[in-house]
Every structure is written in structure tokens, then in C-alpha cells.
PAKOLFI-608525 format. One line per 5 residues: number of its first residue (from 1); their letters; for each residue x, y, z of N, C-alpha, C. Coordinates in nm, 3 decimals, always signed. Example, Ala and Ser with C-alpha at 12.3 -4.5 7.8 and 13.67 -1.06 7.14 Angstrom:
<atoms>
1 = as = +1.319 -0.569 +0.780 +1.230 -0.450 +0.780 +1.320 -0.330 +0.780 ~ +1.285 -0.225 +0.708 +1.367 -0.106 +0.714 +1.290 +0.003 +0.787 $
</atoms>
This chain:
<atoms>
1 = xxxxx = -1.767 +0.701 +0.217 -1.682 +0.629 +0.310 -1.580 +0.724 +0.374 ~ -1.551 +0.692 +0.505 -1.438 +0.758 +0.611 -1.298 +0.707 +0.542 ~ -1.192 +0.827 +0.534 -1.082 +0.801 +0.491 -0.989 +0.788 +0.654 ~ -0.885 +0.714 +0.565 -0.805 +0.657 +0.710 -0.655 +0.700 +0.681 ~ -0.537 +0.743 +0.735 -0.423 +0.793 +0.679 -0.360 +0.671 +0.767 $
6 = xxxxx = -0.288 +0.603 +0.710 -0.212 +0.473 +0.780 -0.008 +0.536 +0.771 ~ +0.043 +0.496 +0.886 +0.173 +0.542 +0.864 +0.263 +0.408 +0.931 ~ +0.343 +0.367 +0.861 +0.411 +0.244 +0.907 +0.542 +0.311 +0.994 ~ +0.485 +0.227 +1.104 +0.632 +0.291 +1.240 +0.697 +0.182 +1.276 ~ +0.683 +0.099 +1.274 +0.790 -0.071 +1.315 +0.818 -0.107 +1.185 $
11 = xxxxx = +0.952 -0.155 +1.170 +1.005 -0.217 +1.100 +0.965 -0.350 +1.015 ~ +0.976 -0.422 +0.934 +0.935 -0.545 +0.885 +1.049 -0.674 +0.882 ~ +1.148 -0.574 +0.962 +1.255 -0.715 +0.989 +1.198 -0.818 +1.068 ~ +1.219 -0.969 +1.029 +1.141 -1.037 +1.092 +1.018 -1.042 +1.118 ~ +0.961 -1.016 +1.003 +0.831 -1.052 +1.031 +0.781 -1.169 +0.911 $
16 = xxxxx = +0.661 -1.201 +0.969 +0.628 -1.336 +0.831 +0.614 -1.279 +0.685 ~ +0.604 -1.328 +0.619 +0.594 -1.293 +0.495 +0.426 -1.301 +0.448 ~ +0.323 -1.326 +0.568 +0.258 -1.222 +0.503 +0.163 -1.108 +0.554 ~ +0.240 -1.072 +0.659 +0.267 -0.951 +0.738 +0.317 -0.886 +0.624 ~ +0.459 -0.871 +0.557 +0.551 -0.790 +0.462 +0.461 -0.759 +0.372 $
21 = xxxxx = +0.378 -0.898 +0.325 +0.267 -0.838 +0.196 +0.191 -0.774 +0.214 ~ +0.136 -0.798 +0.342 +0.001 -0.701 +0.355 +0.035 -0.559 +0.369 ~ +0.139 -0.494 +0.428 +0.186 -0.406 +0.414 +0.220 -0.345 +0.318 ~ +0.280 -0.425 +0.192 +0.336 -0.397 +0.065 +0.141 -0.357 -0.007 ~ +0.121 -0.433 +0.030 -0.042 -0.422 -0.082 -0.146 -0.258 -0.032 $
26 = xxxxx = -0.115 -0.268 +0.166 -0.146 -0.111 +0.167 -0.093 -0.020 +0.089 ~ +0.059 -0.009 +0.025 +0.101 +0.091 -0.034 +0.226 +0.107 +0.053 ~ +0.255 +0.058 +0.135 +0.353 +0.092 +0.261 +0.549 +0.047 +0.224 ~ +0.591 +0.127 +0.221 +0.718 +0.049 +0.154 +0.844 +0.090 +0.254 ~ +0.868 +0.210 +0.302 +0.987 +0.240 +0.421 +0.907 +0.241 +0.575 $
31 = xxxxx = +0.986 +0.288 +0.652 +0.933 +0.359 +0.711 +0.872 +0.474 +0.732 ~ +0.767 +0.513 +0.828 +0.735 +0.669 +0.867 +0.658 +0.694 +0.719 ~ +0.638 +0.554 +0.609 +0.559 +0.634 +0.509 +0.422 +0.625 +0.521 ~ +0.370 +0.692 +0.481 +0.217 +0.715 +0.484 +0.143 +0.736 +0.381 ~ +0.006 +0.652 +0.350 -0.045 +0.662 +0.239 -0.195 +0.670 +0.319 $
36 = xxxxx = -0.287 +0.758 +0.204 -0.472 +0.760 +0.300 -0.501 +0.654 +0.169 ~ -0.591 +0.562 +0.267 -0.721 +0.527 +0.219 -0.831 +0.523 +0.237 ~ -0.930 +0.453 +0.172 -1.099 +0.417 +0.212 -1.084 +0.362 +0.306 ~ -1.200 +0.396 +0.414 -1.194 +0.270 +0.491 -1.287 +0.173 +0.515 ~ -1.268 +0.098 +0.359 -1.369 -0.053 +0.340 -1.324 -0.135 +0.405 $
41 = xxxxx = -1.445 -0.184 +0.400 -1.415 -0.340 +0.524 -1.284 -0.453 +0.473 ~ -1.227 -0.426 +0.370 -1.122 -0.528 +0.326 -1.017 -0.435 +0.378 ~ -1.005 -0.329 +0.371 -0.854 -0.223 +0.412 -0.873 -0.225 +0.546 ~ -0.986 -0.242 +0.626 -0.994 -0.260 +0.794 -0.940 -0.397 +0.839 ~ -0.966 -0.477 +0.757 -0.912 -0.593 +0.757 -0.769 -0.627 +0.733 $
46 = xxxxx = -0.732 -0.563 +0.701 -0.577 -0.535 +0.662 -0.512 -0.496 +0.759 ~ -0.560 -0.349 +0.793 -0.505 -0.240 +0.922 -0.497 -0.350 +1.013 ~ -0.606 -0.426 +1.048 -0.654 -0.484 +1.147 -0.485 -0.608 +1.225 ~ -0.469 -0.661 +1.071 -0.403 -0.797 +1.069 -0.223 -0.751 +1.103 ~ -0.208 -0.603 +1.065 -0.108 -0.550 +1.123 -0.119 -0.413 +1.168 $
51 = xxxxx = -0.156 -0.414 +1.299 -0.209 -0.299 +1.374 -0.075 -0.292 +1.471 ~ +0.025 -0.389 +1.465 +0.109 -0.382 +1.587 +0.217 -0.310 +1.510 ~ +0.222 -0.297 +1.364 +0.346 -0.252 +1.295 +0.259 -0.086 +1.210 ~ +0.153 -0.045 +1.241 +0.127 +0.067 +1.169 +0.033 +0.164 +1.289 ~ +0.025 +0.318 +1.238 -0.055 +0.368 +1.323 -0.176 +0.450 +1.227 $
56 = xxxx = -0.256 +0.496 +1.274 -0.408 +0.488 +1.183 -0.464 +0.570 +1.239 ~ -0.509 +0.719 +1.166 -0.594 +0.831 +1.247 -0.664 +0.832 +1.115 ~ -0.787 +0.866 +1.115 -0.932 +0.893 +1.093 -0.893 +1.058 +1.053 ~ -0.942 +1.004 +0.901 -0.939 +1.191 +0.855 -1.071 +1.226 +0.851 $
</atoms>
């Protein structure tokens, strides 16, 4: 499987709560942090559901 490096750049003020989780469950906790993962169809699904609060390059 293709690894994916995800980096959270928007804030989570105001957002739903489970926007906050899904973020929390990538690994994502400040800003500007960045964690790699797999990129299985459940973590695409994830990226996917908050794509407006993270950014995502293909290692």
C-alpha cells in the first residue's frame, strides 16, 4: 500500500464534534502536525470527510 503524510492546517474551533474525532483518531492533535499513514480505504475515508481542514501528499 501507498503511504500518505497528512498535516492538519485549519483549526478545529468550531467544528462538529465529529469532524474533532476524526481528526483525533488520524493521530492529529495541534496544528501544522503531521503524522504518515497507509492509505486504506478506511484512512481515505477519513482524509476524505475532512479534506477542508488537512493537507495530504503521497509519499
Amino acid at each position: 500500500m501507498a503511504q500518505v503524510k497528512v498535516t492538519l492546517v485549519r483549526s478545529l474551533a468550531g467544528r462538529p464534534a465529529d469532524q474533532r474525532a476524526t481528526v483525533t483518531a488520524l493521530g492529529l492533535h495541534k496544528m501544522n502536525s503531521t503524522v504518515v499513514k497507509e492509505a486504506t480505504p478506511q484512512i481515505k475515508g477519513m482524509l476524505h470527510k475532512v479534506e477542508h481542514l488537512i493537507k495530504v501528499e503521497e509519499i
